[in-house]
Structure formats: structure tokens, C-alpha cells
PDB file of N, H, CA, C and O in Angstrom:
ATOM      1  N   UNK A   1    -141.710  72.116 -98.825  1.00  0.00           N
ATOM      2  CA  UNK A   1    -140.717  71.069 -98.678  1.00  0.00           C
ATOM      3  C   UNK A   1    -139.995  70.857-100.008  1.00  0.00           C
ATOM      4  O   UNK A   1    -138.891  70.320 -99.918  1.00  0.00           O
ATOM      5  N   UNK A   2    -140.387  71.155-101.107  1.00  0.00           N
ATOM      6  H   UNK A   2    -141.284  71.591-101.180  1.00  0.00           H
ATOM      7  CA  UNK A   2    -140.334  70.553-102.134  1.00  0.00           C
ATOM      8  C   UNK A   2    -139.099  71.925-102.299  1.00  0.00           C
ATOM      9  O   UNK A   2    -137.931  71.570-102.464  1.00  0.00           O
ATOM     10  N   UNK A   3    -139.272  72.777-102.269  1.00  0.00           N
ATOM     11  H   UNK A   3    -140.220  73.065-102.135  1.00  0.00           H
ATOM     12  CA  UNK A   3    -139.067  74.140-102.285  1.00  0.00           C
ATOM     13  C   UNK A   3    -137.300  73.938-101.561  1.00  0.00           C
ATOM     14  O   UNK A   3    -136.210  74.307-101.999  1.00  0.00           O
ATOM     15  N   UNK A   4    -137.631  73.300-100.482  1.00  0.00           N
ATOM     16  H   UNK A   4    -138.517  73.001-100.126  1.00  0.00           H
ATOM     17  CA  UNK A   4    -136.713  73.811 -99.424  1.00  0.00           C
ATOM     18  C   UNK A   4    -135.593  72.443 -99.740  1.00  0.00           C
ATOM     19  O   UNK A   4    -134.509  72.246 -99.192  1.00  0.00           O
ATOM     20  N   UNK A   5    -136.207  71.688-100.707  1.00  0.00           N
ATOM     21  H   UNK A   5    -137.088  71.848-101.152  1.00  0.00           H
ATOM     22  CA  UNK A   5    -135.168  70.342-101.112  1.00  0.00           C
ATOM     23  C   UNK A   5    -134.780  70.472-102.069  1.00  0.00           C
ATOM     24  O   UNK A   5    -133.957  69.631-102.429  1.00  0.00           O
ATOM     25  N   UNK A   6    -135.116  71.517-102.968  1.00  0.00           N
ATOM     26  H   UNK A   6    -135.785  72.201-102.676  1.00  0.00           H
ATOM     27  CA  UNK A   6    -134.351  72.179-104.787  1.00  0.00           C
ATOM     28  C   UNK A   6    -135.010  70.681-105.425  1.00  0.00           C
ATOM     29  O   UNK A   6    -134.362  69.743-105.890  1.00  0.00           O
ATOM     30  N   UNK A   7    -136.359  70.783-105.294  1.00  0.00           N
ATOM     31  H   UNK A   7    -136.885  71.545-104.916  1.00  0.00           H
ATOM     32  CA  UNK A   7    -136.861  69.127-105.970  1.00  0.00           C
ATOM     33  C   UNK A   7    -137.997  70.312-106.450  1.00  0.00           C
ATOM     34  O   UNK A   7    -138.238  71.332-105.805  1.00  0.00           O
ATOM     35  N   UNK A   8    -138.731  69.860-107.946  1.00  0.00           N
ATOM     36  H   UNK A   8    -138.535  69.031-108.470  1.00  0.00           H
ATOM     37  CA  UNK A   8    -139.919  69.637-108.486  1.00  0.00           C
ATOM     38  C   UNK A   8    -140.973  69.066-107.951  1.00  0.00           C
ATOM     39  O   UNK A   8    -140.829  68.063-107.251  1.00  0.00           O
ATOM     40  N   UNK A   9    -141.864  69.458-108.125  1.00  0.00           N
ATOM     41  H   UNK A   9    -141.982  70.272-108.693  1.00  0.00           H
ATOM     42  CA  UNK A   9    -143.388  68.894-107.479  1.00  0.00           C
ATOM     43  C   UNK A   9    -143.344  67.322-107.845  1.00  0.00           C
ATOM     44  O   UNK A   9    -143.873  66.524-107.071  1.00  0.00           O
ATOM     45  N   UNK A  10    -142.676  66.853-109.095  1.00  0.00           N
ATOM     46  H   UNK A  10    -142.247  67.501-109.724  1.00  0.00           H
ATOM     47  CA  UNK A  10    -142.949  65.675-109.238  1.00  0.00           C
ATOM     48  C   UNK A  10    -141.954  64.445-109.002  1.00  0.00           C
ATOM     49  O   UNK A  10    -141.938  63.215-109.058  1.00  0.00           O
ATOM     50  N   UNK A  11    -141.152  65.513-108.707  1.00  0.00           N
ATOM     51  H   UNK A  11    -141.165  66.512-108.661  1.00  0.00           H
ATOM     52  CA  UNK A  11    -139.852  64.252-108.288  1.00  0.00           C
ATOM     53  C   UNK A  11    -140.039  63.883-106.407  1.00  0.00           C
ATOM     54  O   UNK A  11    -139.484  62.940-105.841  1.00  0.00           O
ATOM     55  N   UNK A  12    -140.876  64.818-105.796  1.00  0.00           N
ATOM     56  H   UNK A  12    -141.327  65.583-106.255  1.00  0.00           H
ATOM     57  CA  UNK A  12    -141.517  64.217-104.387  1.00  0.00           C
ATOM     58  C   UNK A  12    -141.915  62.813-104.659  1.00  0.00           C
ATOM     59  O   UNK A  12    -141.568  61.915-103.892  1.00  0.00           O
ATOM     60  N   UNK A  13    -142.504  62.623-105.534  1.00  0.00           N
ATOM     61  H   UNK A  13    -142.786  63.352-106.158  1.00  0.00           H
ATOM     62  CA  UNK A  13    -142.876  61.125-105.262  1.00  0.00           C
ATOM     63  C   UNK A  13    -142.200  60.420-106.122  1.00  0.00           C
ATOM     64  O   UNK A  13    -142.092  59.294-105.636  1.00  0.00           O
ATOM     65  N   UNK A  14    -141.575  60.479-107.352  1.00  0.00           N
ATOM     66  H   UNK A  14    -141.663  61.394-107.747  1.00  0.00           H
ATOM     67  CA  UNK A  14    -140.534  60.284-107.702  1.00  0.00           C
ATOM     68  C   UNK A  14    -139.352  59.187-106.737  1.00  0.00           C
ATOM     69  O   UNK A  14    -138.818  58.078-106.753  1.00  0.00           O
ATOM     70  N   UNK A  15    -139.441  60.258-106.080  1.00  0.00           N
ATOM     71  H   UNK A  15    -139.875  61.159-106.066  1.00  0.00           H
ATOM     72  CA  UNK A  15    -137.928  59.959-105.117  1.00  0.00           C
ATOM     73  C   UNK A  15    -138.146  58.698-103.722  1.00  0.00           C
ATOM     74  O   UNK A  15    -137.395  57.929-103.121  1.00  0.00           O
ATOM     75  N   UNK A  16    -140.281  59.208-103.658  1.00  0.00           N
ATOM     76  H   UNK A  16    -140.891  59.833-104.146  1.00  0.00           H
ATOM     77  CA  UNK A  16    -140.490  58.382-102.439  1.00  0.00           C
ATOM     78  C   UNK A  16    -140.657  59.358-101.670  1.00  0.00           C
ATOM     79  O   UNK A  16    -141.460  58.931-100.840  1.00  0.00           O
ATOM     80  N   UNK A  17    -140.256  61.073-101.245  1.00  0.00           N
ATOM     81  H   UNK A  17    -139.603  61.420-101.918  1.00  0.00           H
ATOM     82  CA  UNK A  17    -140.613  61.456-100.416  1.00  0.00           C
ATOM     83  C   UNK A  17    -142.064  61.551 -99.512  1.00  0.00           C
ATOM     84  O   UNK A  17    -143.177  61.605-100.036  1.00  0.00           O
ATOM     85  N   UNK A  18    -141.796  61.559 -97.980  1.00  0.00           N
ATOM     86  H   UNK A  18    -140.892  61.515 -97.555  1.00  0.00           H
ATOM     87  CA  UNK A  18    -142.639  60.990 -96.992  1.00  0.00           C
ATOM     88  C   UNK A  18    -142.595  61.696 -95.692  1.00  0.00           C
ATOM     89  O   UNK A  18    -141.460  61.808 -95.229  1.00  0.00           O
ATOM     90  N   UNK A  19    -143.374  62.102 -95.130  1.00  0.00           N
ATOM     91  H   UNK A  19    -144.296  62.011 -95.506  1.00  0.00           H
ATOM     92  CA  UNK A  19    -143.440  62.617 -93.651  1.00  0.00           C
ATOM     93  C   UNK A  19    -143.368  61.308 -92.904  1.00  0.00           C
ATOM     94  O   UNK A  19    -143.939  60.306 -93.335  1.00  0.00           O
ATOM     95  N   UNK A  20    -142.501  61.315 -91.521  1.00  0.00           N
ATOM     96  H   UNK A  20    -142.038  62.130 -91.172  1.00  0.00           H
ATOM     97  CA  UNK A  20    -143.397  60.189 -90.760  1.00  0.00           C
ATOM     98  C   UNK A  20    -143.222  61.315 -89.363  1.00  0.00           C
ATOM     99  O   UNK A  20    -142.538  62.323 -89.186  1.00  0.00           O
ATOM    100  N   UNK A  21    -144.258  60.526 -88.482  1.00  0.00           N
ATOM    101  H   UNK A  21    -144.814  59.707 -88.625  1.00  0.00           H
ATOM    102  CA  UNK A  21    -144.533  61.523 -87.184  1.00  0.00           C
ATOM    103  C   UNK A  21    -143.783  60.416 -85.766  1.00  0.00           C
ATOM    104  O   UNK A  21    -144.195  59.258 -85.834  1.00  0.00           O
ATOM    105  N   UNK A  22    -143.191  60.581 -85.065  1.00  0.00           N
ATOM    106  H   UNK A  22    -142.856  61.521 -85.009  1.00  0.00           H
ATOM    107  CA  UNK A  22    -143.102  60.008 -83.707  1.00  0.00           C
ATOM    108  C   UNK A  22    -144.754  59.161 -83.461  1.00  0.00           C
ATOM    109  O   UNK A  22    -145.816  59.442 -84.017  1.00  0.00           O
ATOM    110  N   UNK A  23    -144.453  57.975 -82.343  1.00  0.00           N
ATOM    111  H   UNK A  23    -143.590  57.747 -81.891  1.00  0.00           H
ATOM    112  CA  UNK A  23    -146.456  57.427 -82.877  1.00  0.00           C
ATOM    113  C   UNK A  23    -146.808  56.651 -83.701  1.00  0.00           C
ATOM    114  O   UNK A  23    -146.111  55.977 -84.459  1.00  0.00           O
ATOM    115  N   UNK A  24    -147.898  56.698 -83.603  1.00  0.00           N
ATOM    116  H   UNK A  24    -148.465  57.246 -82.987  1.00  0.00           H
ATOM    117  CA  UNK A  24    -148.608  55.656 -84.309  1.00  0.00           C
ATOM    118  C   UNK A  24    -149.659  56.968 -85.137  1.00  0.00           C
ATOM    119  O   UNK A  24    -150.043  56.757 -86.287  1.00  0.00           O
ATOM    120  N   UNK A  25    -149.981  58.081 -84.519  1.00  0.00           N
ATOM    121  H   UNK A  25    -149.669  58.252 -83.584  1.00  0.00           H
ATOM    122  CA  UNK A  25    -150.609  58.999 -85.283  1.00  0.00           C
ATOM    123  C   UNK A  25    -149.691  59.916 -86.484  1.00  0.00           C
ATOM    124  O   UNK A  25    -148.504  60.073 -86.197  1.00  0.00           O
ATOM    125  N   UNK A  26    -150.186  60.534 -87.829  1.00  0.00           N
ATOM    126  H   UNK A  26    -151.150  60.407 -88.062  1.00  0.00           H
ATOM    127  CA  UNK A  26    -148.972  60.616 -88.387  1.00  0.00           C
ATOM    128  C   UNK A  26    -149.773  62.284 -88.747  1.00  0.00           C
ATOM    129  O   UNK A  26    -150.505  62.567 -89.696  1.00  0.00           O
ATOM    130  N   UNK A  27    -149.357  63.071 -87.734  1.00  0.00           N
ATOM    131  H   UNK A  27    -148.762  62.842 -86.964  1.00  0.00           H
ATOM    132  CA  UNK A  27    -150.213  64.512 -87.741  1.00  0.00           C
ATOM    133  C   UNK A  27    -149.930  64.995 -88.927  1.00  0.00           C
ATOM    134  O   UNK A  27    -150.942  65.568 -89.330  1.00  0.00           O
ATOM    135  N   UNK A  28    -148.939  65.076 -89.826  1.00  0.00           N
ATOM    136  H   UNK A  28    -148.117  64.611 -89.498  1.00  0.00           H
ATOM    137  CA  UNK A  28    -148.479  65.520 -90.766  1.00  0.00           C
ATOM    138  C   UNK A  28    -148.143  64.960 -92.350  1.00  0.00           C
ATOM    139  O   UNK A  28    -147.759  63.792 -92.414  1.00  0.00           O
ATOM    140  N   UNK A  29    -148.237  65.555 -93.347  1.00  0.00           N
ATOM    141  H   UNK A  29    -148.549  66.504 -93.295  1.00  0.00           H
ATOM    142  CA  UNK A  29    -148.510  64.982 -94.556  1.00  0.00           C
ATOM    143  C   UNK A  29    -147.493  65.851 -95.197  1.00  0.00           C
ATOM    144  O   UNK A  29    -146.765  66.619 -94.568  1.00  0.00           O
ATOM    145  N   UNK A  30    -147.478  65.607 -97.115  1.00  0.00           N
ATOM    146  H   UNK A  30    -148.069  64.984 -97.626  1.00  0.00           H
ATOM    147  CA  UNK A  30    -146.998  66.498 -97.819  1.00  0.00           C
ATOM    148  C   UNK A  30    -148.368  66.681 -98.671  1.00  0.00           C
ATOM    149  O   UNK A  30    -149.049  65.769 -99.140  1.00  0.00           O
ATOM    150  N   UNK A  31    -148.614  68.095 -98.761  1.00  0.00           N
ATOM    151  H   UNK A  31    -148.061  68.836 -98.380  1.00  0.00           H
ATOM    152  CA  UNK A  31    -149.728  67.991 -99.818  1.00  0.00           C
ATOM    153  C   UNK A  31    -149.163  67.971-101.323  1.00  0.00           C
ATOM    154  O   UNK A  31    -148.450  68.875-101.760  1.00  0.00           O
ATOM    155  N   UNK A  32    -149.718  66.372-102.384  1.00  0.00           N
ATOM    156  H   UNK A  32    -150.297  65.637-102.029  1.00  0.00           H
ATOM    157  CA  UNK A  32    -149.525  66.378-103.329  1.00  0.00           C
ATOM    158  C   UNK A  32    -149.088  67.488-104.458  1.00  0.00           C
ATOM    159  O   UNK A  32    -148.126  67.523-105.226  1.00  0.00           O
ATOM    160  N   UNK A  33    -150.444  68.587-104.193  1.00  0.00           N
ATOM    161  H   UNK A  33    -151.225  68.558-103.569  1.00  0.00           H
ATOM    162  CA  UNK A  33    -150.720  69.443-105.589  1.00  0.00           C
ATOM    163  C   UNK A  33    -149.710  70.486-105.372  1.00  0.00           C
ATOM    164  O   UNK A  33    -149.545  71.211-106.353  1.00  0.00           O
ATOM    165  N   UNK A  34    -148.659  70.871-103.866  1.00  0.00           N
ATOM    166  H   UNK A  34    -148.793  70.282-103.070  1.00  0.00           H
ATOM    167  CA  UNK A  34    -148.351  72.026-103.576  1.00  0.00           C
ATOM    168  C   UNK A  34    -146.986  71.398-103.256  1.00  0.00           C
ATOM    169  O   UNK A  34    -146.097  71.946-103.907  1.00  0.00           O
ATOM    170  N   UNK A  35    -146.589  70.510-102.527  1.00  0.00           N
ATOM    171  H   UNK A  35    -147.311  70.064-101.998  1.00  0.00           H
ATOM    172  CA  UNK A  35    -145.412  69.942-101.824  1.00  0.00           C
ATOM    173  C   UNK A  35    -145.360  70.854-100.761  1.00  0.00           C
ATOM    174  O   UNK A  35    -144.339  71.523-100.920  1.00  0.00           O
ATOM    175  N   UNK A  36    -145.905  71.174 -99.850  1.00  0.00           N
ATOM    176  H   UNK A  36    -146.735  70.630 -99.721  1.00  0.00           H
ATOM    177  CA  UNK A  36    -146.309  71.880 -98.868  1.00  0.00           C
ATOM    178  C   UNK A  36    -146.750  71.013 -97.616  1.00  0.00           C
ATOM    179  O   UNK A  36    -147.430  69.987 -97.626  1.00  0.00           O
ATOM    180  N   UNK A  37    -146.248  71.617 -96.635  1.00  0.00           N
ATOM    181  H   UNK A  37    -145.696  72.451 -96.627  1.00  0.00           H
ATOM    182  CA  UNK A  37    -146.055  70.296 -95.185  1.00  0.00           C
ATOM    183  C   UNK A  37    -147.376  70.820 -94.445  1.00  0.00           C
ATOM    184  O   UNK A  37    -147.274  71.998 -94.103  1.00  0.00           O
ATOM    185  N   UNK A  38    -148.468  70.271 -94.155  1.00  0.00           N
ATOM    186  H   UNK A  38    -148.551  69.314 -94.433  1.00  0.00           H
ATOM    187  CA  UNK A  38    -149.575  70.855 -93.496  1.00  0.00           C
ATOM    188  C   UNK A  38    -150.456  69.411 -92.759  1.00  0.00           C
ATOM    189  O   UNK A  38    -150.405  68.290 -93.267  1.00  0.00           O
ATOM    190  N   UNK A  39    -150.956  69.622 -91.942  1.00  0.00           N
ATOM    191  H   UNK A  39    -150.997  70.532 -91.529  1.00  0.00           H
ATOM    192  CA  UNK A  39    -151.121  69.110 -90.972  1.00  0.00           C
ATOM    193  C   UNK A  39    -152.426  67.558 -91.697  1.00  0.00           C
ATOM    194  O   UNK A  39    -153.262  67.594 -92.601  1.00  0.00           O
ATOM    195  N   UNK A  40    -152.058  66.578 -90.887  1.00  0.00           N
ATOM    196  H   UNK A  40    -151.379  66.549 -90.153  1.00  0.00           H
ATOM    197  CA  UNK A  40    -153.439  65.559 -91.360  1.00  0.00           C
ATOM    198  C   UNK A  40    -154.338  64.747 -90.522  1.00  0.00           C
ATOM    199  O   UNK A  40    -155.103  63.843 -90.859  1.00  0.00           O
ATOM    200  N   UNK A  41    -154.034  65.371 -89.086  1.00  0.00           N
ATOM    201  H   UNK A  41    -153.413  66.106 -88.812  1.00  0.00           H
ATOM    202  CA  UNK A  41    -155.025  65.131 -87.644  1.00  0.00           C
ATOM    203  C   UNK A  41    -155.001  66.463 -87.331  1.00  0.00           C
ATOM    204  O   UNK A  41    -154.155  67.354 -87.406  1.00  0.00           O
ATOM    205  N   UNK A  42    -156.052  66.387 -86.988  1.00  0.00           N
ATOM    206  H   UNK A  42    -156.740  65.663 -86.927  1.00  0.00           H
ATOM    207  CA  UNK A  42    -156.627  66.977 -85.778  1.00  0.00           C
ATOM    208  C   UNK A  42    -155.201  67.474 -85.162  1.00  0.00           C
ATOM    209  O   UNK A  42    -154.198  66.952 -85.649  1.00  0.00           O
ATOM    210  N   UNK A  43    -155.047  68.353 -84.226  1.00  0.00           N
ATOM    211  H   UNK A  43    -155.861  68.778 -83.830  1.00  0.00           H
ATOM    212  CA  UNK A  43    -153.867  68.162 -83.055  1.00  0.00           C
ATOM    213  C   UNK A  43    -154.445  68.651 -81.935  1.00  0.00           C
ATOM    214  O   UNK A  43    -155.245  69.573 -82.090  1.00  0.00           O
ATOM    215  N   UNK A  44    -154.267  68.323 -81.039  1.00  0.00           N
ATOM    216  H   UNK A  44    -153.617  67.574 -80.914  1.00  0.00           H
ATOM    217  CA  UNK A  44    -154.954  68.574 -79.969  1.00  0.00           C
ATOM    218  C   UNK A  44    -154.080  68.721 -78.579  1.00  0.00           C
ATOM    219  O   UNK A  44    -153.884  67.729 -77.877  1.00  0.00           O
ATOM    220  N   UNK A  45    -153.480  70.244 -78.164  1.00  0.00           N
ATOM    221  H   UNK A  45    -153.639  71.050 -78.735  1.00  0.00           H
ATOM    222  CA  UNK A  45    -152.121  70.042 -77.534  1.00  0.00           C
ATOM    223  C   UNK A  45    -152.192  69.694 -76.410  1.00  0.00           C
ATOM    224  O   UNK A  45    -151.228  69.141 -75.880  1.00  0.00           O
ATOM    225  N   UNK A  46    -153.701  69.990 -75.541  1.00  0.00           N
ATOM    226  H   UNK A  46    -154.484  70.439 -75.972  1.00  0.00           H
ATOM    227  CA  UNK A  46    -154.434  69.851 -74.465  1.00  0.00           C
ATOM    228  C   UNK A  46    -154.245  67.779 -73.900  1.00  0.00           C
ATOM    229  O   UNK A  46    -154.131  67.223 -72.808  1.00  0.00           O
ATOM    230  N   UNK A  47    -154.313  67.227 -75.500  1.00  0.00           N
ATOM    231  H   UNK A  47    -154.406  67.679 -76.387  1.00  0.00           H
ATOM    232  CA  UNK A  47    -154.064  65.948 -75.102  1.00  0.00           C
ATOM    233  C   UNK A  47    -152.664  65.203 -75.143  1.00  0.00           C
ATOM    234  O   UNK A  47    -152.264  64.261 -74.458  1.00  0.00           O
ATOM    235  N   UNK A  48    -151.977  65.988 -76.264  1.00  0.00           N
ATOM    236  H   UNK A  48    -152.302  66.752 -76.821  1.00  0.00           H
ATOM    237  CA  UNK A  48    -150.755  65.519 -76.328  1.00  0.00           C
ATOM    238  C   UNK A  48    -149.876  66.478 -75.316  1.00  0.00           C
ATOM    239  O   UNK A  48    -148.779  65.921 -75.273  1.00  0.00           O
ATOM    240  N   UNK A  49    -149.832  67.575 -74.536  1.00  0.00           N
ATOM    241  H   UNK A  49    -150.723  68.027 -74.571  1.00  0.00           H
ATOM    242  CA  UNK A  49    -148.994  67.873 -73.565  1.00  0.00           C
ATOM    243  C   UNK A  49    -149.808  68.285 -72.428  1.00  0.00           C
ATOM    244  O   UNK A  49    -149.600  69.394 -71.936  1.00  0.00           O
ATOM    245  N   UNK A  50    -150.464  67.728 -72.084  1.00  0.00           N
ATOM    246  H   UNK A  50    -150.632  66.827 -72.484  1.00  0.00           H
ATOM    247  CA  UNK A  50    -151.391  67.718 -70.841  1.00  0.00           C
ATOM    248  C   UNK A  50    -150.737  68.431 -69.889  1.00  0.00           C
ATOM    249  O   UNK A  50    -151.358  69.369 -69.389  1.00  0.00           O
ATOM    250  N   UNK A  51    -149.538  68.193 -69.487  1.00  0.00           N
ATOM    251  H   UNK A  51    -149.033  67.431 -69.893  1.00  0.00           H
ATOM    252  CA  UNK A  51    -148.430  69.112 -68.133  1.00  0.00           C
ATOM    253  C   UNK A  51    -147.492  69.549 -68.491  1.00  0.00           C
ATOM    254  O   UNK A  51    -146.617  69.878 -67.690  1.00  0.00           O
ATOM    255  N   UNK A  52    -147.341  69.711 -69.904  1.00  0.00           N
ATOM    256  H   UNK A  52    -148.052  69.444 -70.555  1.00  0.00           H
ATOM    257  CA  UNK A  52    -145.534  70.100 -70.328  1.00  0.00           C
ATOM    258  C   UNK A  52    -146.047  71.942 -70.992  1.00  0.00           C
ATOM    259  O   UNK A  52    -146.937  72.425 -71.691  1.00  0.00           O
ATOM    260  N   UNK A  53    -145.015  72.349 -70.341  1.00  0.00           N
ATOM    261  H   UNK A  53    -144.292  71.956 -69.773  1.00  0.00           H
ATOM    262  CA  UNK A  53    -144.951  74.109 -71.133  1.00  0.00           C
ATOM    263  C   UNK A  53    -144.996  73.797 -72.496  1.00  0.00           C
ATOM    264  O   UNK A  53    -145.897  73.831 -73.334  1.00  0.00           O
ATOM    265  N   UNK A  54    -144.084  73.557 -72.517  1.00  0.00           N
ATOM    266  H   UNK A  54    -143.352  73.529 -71.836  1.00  0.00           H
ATOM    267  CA  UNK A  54    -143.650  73.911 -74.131  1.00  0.00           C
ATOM    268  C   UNK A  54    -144.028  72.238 -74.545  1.00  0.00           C
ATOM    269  O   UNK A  54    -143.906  71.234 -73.843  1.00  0.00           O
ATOM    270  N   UNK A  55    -144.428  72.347 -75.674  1.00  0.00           N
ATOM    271  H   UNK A  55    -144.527  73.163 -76.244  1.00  0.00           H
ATOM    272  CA  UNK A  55    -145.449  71.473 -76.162  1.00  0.00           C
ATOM    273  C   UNK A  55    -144.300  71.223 -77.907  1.00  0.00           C
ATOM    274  O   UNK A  55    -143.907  72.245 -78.470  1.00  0.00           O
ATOM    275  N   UNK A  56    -143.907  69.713 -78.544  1.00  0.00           N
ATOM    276  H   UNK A  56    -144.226  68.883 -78.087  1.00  0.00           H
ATOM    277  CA  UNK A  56    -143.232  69.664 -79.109  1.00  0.00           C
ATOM    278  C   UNK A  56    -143.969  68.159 -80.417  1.00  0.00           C
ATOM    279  O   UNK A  56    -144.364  67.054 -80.046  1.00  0.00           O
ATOM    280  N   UNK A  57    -143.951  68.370 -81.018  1.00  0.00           N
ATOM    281  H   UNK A  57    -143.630  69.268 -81.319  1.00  0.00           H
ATOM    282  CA  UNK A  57    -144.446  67.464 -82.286  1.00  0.00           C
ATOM    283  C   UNK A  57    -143.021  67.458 -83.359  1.00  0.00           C
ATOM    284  O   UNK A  57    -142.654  68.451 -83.989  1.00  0.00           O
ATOM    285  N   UNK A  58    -142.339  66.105 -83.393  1.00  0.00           N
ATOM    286  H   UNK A  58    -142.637  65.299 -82.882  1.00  0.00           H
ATOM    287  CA  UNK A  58    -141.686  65.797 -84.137  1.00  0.00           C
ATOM    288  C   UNK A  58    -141.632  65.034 -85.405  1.00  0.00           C
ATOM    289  O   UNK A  58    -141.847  63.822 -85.415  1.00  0.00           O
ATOM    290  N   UNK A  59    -141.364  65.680 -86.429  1.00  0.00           N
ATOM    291  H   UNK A  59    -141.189  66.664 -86.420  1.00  0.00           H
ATOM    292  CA  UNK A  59    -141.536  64.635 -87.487  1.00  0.00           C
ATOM    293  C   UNK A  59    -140.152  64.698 -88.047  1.00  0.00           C
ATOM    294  O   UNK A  59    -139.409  65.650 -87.809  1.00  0.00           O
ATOM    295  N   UNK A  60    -139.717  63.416 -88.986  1.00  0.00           N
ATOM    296  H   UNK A  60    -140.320  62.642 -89.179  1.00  0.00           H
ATOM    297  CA  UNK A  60    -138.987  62.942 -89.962  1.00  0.00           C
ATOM    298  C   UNK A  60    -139.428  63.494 -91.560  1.00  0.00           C
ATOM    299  O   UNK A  60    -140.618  63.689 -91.807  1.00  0.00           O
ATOM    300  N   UNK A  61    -138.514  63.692 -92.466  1.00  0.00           N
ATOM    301  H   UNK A  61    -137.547  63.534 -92.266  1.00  0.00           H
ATOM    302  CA  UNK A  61    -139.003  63.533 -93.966  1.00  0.00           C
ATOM    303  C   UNK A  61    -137.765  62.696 -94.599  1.00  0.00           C
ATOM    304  O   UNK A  61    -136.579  63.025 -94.637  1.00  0.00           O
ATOM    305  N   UNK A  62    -138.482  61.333 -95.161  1.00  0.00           N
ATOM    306  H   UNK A  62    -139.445  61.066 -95.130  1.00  0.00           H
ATOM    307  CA  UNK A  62    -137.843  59.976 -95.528  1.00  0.00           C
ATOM    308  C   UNK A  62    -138.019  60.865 -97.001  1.00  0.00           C
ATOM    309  O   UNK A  62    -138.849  61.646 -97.467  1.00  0.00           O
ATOM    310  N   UNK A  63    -136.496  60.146 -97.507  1.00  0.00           N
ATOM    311  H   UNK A  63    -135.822  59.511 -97.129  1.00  0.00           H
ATOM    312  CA  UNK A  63    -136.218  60.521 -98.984  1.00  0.00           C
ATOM    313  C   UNK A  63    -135.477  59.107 -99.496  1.00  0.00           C
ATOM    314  O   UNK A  63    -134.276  58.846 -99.423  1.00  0.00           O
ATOM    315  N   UNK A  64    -136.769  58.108-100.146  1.00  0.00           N
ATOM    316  H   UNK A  64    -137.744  58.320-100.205  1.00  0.00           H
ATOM    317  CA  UNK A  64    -136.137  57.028-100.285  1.00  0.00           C
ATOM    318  C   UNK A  64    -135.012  56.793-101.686  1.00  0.00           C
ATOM    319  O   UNK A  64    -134.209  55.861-101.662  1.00  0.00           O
ATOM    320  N   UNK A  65    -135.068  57.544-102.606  1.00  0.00           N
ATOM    321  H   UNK A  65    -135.720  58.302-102.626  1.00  0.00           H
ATOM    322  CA  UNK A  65    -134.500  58.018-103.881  1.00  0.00           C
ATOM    323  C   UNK A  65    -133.183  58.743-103.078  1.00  0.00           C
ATOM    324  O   UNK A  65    -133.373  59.569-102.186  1.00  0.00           O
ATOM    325  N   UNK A  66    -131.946  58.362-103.475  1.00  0.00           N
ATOM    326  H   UNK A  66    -131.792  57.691-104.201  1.00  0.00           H
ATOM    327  CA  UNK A  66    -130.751  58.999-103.186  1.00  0.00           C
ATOM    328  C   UNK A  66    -130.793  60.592-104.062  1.00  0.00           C
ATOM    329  O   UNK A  66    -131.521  60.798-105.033  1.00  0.00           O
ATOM    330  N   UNK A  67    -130.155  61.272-103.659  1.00  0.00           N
ATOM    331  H   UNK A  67    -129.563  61.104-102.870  1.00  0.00           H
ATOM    332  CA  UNK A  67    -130.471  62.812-103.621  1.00  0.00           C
ATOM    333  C   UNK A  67    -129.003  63.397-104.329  1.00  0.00           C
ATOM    334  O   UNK A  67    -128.833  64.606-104.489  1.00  0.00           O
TER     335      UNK A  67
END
């Protein structure tokens, strides 16, 4: 992420950057040491798309620092 925003590892938090997930569960994180988007539940597609084919997890990345 950090990578893909022309930002430094340390201006992620710097700036405020933030995953948020659709929910109240927030499957997804930034990892500190890497700025790398990787998962922070469990996911479980069996529960979250019980009858749907194609199976879809949406997230946001909040950049509270103007860019």
C-alpha cells in the first residue's frame, strides 16, 4: 500500500493511513513494519457468502493527512 501510494513506511501513519472493512468486522489491516495489506480475521467465505458464487470483501483505505 505504501508502495502503491509513492508514501514511505513512515508517513502511513504520519498521514493517518487506515483500512476500514464494510461491518463491524475489520478483516483487514496495514502491517506496520512492511505497509503491506494482509488480512486480521479469520475469513471464513462459507459464512460470509453462504449462497453467493462469487464471494466479495470490500474495504476502504482512509488517508486522513491531505496527499
Amino acid at each position: 500500500v505504501a508502495k502503491d501510494l509513492g508514501l514511505q513506511l513512515p508517513e502511513l501513519g504520519d498521514r493517518g493511513v487506515r483500512i476500514v472493512s464494510e461491518g463491524r468486522t475489520q478483516y483487514f489491516t496495514l502491517h506496520g513494519k512492511t505497509g503491506h495489506l494482509v488480512t486480521a480475521e479469520r475469513i471464513d467465505r462459507e459464512e460470509l457468502c453462504e449462497r453467493v458464487q462469487q464471494c466479495l470483501l470490500r474495504c476502504e483505505l482512509i488517508v486522513e493527512e491531505e496527499m
